[in-house]
N, C-alpha and C positions, 0 to 999 in steps of 0.2 A: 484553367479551362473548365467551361459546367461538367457537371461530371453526370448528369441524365434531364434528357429531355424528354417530354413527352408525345408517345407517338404521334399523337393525336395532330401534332403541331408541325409534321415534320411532311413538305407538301406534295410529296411522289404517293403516298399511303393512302390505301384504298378509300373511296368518299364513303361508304355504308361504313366502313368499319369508325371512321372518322367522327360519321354521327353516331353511330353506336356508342363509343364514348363520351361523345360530349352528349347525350340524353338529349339529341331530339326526340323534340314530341313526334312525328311523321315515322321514325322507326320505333316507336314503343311497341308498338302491336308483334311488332316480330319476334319477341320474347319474354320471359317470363318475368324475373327478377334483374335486377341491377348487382352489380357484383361491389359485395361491401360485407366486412365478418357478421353483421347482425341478418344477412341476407342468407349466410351461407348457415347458416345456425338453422334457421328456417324452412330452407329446403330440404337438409338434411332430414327434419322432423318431419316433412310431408314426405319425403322420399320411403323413410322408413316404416312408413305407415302404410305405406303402398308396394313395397317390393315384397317380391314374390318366389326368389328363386335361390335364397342364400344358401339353402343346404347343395343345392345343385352345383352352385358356381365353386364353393370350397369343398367338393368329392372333385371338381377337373381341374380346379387351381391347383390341389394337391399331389392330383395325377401327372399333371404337365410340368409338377416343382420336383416330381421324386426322385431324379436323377442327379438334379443338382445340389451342391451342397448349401446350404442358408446359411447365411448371417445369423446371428442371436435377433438383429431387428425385426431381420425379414420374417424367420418365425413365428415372434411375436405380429407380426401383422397379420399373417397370414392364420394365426389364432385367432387375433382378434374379429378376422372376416365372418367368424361363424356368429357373431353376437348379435346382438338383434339392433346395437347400437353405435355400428359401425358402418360408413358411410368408407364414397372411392373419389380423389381426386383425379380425373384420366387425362392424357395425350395419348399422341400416339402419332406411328408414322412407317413410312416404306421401311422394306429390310434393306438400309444402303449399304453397300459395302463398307466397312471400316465407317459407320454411319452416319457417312457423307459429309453434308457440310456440317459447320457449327452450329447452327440454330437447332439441330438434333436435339445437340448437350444443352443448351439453352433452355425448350423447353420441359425437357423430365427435370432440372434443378427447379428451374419455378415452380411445377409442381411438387418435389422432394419441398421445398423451401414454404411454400402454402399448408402444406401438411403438419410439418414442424410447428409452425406460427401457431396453427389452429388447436393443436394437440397440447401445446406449451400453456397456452392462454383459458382453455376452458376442461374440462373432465367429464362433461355430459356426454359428448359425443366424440368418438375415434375416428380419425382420417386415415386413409392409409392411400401412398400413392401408388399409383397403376401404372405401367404402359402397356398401352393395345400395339401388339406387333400386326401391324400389315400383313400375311402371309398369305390371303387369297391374292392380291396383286398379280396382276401379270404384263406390266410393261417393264420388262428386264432392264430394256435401253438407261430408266430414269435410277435406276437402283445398280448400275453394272461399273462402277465407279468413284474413285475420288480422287483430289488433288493433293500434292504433296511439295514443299519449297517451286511449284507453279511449272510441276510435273503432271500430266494425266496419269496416275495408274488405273486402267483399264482391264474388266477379265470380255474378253470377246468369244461371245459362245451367239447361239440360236435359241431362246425356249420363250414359250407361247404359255405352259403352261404354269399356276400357283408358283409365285416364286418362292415361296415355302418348298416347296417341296424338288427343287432345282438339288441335283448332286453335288457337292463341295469335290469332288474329285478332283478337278483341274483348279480348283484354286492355290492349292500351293506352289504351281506354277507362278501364276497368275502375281503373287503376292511374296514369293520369296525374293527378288531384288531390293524390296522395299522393305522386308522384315532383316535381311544382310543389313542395308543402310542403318540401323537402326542400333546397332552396334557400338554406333561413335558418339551414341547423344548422352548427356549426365541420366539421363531416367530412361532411353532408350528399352533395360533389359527387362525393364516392368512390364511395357508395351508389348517386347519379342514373346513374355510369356502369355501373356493375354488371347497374343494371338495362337500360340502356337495350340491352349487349351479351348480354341473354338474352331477357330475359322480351319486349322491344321486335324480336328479330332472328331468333328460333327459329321454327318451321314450328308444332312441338306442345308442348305441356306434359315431354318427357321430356326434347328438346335444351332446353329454356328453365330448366328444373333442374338438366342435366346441367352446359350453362355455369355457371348462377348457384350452384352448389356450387365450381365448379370455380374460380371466380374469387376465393370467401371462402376457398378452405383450399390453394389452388395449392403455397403457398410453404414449406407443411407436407408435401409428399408426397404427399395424400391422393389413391388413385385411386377409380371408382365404377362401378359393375356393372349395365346394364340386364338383366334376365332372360328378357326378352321377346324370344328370338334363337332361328330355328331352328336354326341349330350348337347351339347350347347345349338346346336342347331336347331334339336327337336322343340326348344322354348320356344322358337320365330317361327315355326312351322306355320300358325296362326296368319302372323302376316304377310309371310312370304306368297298363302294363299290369297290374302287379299287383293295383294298385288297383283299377282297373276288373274286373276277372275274376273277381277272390277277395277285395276288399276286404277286404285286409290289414291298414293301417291301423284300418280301421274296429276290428276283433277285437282287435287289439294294444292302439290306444291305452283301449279301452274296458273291458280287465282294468286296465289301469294309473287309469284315474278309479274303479273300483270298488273300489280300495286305497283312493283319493284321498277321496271325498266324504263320509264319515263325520266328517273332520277339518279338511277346507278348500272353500273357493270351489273351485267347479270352472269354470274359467278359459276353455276352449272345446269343446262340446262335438264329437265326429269326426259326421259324417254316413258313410251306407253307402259311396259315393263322394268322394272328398275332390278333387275337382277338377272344375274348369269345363270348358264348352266356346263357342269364342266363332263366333256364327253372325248374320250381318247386323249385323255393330259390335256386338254386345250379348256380354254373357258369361253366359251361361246353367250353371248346373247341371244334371252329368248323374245321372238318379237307373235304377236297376233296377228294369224292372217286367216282372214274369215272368222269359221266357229273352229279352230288348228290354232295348236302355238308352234311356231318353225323354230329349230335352233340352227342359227345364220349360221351359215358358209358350210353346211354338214347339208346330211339328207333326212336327218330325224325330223321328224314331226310326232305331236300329242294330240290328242281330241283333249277335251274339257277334263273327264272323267280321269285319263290316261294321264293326263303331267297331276293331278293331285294325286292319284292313287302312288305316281312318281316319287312324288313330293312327300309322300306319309313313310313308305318305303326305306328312302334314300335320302332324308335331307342334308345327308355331308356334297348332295351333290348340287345343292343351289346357294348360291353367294349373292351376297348383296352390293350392287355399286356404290360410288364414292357418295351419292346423297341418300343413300338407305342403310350404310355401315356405321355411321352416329346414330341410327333408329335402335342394329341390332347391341349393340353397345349400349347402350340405353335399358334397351327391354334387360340382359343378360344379368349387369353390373348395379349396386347400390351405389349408383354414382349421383354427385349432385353438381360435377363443376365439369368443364372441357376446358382446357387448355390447349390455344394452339394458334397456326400464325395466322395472316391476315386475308389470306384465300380461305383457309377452312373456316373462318368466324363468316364469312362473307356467305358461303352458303349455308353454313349451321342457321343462319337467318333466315334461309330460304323456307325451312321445316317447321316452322312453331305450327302452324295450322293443321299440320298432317299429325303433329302429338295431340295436338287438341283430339282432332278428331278419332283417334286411336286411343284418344283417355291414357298417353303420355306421360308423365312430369316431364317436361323441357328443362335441361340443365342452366345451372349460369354460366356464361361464356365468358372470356378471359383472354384476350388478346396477349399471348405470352409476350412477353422481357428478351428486347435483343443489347448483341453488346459488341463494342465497334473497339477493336484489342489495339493498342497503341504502343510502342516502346519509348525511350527517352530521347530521342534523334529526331524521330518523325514529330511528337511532342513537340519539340522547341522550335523545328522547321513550318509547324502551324502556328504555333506564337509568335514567331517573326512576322508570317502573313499577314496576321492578325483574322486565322480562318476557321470560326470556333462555330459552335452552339448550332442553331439550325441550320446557318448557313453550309457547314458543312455536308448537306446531303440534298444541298443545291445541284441544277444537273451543273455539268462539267463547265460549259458554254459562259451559264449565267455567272459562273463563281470567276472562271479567266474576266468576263467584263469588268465583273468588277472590281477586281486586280488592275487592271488596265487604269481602271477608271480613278485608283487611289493611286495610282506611280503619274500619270498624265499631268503635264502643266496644261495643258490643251482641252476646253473643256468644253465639252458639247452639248448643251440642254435640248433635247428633243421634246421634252415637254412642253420649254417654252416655244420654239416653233409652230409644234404641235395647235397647241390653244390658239396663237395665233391665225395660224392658218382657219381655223374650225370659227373664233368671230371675223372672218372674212368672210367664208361662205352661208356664216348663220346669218350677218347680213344682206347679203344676197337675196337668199332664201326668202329672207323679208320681203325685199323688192321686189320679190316674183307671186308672191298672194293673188295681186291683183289685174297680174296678164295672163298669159297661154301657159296651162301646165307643161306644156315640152322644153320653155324654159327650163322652169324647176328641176324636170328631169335630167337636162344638160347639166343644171350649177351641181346634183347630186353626183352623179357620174363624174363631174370633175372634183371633183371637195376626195371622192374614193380615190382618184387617179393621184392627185397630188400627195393627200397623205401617205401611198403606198411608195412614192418615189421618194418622201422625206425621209422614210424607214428604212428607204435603200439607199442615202446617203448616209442616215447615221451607223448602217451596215458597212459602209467604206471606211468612212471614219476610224470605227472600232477594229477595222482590217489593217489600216495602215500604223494606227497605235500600236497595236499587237505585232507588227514590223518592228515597231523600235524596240522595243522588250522584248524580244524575242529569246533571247535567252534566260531568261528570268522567267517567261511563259513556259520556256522549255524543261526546267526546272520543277517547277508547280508541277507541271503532268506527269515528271517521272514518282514523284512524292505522292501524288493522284492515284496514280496505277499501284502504287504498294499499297493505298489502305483502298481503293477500290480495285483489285483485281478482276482484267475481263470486265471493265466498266458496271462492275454487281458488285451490290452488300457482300464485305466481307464475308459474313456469315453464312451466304448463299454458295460458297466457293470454297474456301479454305476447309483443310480437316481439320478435328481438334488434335493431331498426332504432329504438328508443329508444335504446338505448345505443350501436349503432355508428354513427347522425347525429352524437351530440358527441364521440365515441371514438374513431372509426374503428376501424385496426387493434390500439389499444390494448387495445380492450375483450377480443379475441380472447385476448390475449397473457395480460391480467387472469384470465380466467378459468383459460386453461391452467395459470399459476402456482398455481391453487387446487387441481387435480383432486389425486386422490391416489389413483395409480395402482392401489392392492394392497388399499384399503378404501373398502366403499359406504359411502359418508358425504353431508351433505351440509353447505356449505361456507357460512357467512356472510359474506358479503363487503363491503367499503363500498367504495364505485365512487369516493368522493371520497377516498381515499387511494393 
């Protein structure tokens, strides 16, 4: 079985991100560099030439680390943060419970694993990798869960406000069935403690992520960044004024989607103001109305004067939404890369013009490394199919035809029909040049009509096939449903607490050996090897 393919090639995945990789010319403008080590060497050098804020960022990196206890690595990185030659490789993402699906773990190992490579191979410049905790977030619903052997564990509460700052009080509730189960697995008692020194001993949801990240990637380096800091806020004070006054953003990002939407999804759209303001635990949106800024669904209002003097004040009370949180991350961090999956690259696209014009460096972007877990059953049951390589993440439909289509003595060419039909009416067509165009109309209208109904026989066809294998189809979709559960990327669904109960540290180790550093691929793996 191939053992990685490239995303690029795999044909559900986003079209911008598609060409992003493959270097069309039509998205070049939307970025800066091309991602490749002599590129990342590069940036590094201009980043460092240009950053502004290292003394600031390692006085709160150390503030937000003092509680915890560090690795020898981490130390060391976090030493090395002060130098003047030290660059951040980042991801980042929501605070999920038990950190949701796989692709979490996916993306901080590609960046652990880029950092590694670049640190091993040259000595000018230090990498150290990052994750940005999400903590201003406030849609609980996408963060309030995860799955377990194709169990929901669910905490069901109400909060509107920073999910950072959400009580852990009811989560041992929440979370002890599922820390019991965990009792019976070979590596179970690693995980029982993990959890028990976060999610069991933290105040809120940001310390209770902050530990339980810190405790799965300790021994790798990895440091982690809450954003939710007045020091670090007073840096963005600048543009968070911009925003509000002249929304900038707004102008910028929305010539750059009017290039965009002709040709692709348009990923996220700017609002006039791109930033919250959080009033009574809630994070409210502030919008312009007249020469007033309103914060929706309250009764507060600002004149001009009043939300900057606000803003100069208070700025732990303004956050930035999902396409102006790469800005404040940007401005904050000595970063040169982002890491992340195919939605966040898809708007990070969105932004090159608004750095331009903010006198920016725009990172390189990196479409992280997924990996699709296999055991030795499911294995051999695809090699029987014979259902490997891309096809594999063919929709459901296409991959049964064509199953059908290699068991069938019965063999149905719609293509040739098809062509058939089409020099019958292109004939036609001909004959009709030289009379009343309402013929032509009719032979067009008909040529539509027939081939719609050829499509609907060879839709029969494939119905009644699929009758006689039917058990054999029935088979495919139960082997279907286990490596696409809930008809979604594994990786979109499953926790990594299936595989690190019988794995432990193993599995970590598994996966890192897979990533590959320099291409978006995604990797097949069999856990039983």
């Amino acid at each position: 079985m191939e053992n990685q393919i490239n995303i690029s090639e795999i044909p559900s995945i986003n079209k911008l991100v598609k060409d992003y990789l493959n270097k069309e010319s039509f998205v070049r403008s939307f970025y800066h560099q091309d991602f490749n080590y002599q590129n990342l060497i590069n940036q590094s050098k201009e980043k460092i030439n240009n950053y502004l804020h290292r003394e600031t960022l390692v006085y709160e990196l150390s503030e937000q680390l003092s509680k915890i206890h560090l690795s020898d690595k981490q130390k060391l990185n976090l030493e090395k943060l002060s130098l003047k030659n030290t660059v951040t490789i980042t991801t980042g993402h929501q605070l999920n419970l038990m950190s949701g699906p796989l692709f979490f773990i996916y993306k901080i190992l590609h960046v652990i694993k880029l950092c590694d490579f670049m640190n091993k191979n040259q000595k000018e410049i230090y990498f150290v990798p990052m994750f940005w905790m999400a903590t201003e977030d406030h849609d609980f619903e996408e963060i309030n869960h995860f799955y377990f052997n194709n169990k929901k564990i669910e905490w069901k509460d109400q909060f509107k406000d920073y999910v950072g700052e959400i009580p852990t009080t009811s989560l041992e509730d929440v979370l002890h069935p599922f820390h019991e189960k965990l009792k019976y697995f070979p590596k179970g008692r690693q995980l029982r403690e993990i959890i028990e020194n976060s999610y069991f001993t933290s105040e809120n949801l940001a310390e209770a992520t902050q530990k339980f990240v810190h405790r799965l990637f300790k021994d790798y380096g990895l440091l982690f960044i809450d954003g939710n800091s007045r020091n670090l806020k007073k840096l963005f004070v600048p543009f968070i004024k911009d925003d509000i006054k002249y929304q900038k953003s707004f102008h910028e990002i929305s010539k750059t989607i009017n290039l965009l939407k002709d040709n692709y999804k348009i990923q996220v759209n700017p609002r006039n103001i791109n930033f919250f303001y959080r009033d009574n635990q809630e994070r409210k949106r502030i919008e312009p109305v007249g020469n007033k800024y309103k914060i929706v669904d309250t009764k507060k209002t600002f004149s001009s004067d009043e939300i900057v003097k606000e803003l100069d004040l208070f700025p732990e009370k303004f956050s930035p939404n999902a396409l102006l949180r790469p800005v404040y991350q940007e401005v904050i961090l000595p970063n040169v890369a982002y890491i992340g999956g195919n939605a966040e690259i898809a708007y990070w696209l969105e932004l090159k013009k608004y750095f331009d014009e903010q006198n920016l460096i725009y990172p390189i972007l990196i479409p992280r490394n997924s990996v699709l877990l296999l055991n030795s059953i499911q294995e051999k049951k695809m090699q029987k199919l014979d259902w490997k390589g891309i096809n594999i993440f063919e929709s459901k439909k296409k991959i049964i035809d064509s199953l059908v289509n290699q068991l069938s003595t019965n063999k149905f060419d719609l293509k040739k029909y098809e062509n058939q039909l089409k020099n019958i009416f292109n004939d036609l067509i001909h004959e009709s040049i030289n009379t009343d165009s309402t013929w032509r109309d009719m032979i067009l209208a008909q040529q539509k009509k027939q081939l719609n109904g050829l499509n609907k026989i060879n839709e029969r066809f494939h119905k009644a096939e699929r009758l006689k294998y039917n058990e054999y189809i029935s088979n495919f979709e139960k082997l279907y449903m286990e490596i696409f559960p809930y008809n979604q990327w594994q990786e979109r669904i499953i926790n990594f607490s299936e595989y690190y109960a019988n794995m432990g540290t193993d599995f970590f180790d598994l996966i890192y050996s897979n990533i590959n550093e320099f291409e978006s691929v995604i990797s097949i793996v069999n856990i039983d090897k």
